[in-house]
C-alpha positions as CSV (number, residue, x, y, z in Angstrom):
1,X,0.0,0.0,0.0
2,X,0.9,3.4,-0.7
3,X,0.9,6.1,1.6
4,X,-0.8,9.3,-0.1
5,X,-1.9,13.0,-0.4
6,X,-4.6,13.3,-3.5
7,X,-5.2,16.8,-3.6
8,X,-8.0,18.2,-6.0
9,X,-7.9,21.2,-8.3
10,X,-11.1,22.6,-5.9
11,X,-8.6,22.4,-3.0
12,X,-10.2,19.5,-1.1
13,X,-7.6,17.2,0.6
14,X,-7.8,13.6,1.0
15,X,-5.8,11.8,2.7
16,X,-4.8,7.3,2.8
17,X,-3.4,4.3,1.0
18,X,-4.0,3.1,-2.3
19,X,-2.6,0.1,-4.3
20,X,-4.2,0.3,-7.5
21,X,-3.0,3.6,-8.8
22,X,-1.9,3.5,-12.3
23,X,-1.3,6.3,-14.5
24,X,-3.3,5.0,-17.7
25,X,-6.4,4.6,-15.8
26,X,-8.9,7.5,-14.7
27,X,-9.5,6.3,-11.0
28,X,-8.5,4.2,-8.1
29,X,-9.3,3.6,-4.5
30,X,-8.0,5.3,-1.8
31,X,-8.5,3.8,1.7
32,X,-8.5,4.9,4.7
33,X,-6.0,2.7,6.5
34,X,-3.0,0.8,5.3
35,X,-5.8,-2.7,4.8
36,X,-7.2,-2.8,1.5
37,X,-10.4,-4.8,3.2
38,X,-11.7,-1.4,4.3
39,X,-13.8,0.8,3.1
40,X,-12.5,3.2,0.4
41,X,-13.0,6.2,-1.4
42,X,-13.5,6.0,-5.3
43,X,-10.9,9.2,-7.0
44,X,-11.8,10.2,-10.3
45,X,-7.9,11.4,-11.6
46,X,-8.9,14.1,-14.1
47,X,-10.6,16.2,-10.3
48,X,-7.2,15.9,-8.9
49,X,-4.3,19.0,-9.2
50,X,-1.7,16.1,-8.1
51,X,-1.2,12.8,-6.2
52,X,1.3,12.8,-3.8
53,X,3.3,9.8,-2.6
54,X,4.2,10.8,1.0
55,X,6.9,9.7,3.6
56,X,4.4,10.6,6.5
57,X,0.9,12.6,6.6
58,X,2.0,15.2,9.2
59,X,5.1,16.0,7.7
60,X,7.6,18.5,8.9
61,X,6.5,21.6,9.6
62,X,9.8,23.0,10.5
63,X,11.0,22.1,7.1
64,X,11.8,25.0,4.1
65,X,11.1,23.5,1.4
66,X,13.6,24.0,-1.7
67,X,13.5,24.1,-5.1
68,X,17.4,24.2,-5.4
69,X,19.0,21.0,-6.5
70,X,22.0,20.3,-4.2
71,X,25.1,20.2,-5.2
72,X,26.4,17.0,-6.1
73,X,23.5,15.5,-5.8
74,X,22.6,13.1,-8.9
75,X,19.6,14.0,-11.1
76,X,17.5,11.0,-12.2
77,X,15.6,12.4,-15.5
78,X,15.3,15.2,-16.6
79,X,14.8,18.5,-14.7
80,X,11.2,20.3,-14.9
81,X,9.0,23.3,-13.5
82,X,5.7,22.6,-13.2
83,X,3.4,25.6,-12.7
84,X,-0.2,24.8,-11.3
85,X,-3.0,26.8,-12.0
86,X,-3.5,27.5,-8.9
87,X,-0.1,29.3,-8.0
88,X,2.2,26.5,-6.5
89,X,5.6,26.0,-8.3
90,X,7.0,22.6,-8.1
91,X,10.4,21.9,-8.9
92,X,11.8,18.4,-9.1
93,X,12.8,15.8,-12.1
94,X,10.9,13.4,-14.7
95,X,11.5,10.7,-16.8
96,X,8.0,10.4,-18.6
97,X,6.8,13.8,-19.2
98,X,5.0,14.0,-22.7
99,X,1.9,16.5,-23.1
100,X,-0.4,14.3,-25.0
101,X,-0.5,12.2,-21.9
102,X,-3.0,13.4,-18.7
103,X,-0.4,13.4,-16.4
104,X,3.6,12.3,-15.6
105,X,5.4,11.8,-12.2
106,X,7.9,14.3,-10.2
107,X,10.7,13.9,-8.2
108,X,10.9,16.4,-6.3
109,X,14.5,17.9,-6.1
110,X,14.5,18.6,-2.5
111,X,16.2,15.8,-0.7
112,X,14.6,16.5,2.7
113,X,10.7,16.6,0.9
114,X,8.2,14.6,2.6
115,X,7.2,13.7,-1.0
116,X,8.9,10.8,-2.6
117,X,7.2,11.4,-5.9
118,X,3.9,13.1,-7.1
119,X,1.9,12.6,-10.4
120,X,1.0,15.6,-12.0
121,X,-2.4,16.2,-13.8
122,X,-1.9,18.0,-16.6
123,X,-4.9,19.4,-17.0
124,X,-4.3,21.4,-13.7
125,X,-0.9,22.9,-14.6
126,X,-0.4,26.9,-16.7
127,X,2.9,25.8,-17.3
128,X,5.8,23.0,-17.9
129,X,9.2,23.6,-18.8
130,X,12.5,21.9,-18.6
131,X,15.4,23.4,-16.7
């Protein structure tokens, strides 16, 4: 199971677990607890702004998050800015980003992030561009 953040372009937060997220299909199931014999929540992809892959809900609120890549630090992909329409500027690194597809993953370049990775919908984004 997968520990997630699915956050929807209307700003609504959910959070839970999910093991049938796949990036070619339009929903999946998000569950409240880390069982998939639980209830669960039906997410239609193309609401969503982004689904993030999370080390922990809470996260760390002492934590600055950066959009700097450190130095050294190896790059897997290739490095991109996503704008959202809402504002929010994420920073990180793909390796599947194509625009005729409805979304594509990040890695986000902040070592320290509490997300691991994040798919992108593209439909919520103003702006993509390599770095």
């Amino acid at each position: 199971m997968n520990r997630i953040v699915a956050r929807y372009q209307d700003g609504h937060v959910l959070k839970g677990f999910t093991n049938d997220f796949l990036p070619a299909k339009d929903h999946f199931h998000l569950f409240a607890d880390d069982h998939a014999g639980t209830k669960s929540t039906d997410v239609h992809v193309p609401e969503l702004k982004a689904l993030f892959f999370v080390r922990t809900f809470e996260g760390d609120p002492q934590h600055h998050k950066s959009n700097e890549t450190p130095e050294g630090a190896p790059l897997p992909g290739r490095r991109i800015r996503v704008v959202f329409k809402d504002g929010e500027v994420m920073v990180g690194t793909t390796q599947g980003y194509d625009r005729n597809r409805p979304g594509f993953f990040v890695v986000p370049v902040d070592p320290a992030s509490n997300n691991e990775r994040c798919f992108v919908v593209a439909a919520a984004t103003t702006a993509v561009a390599f770095r």
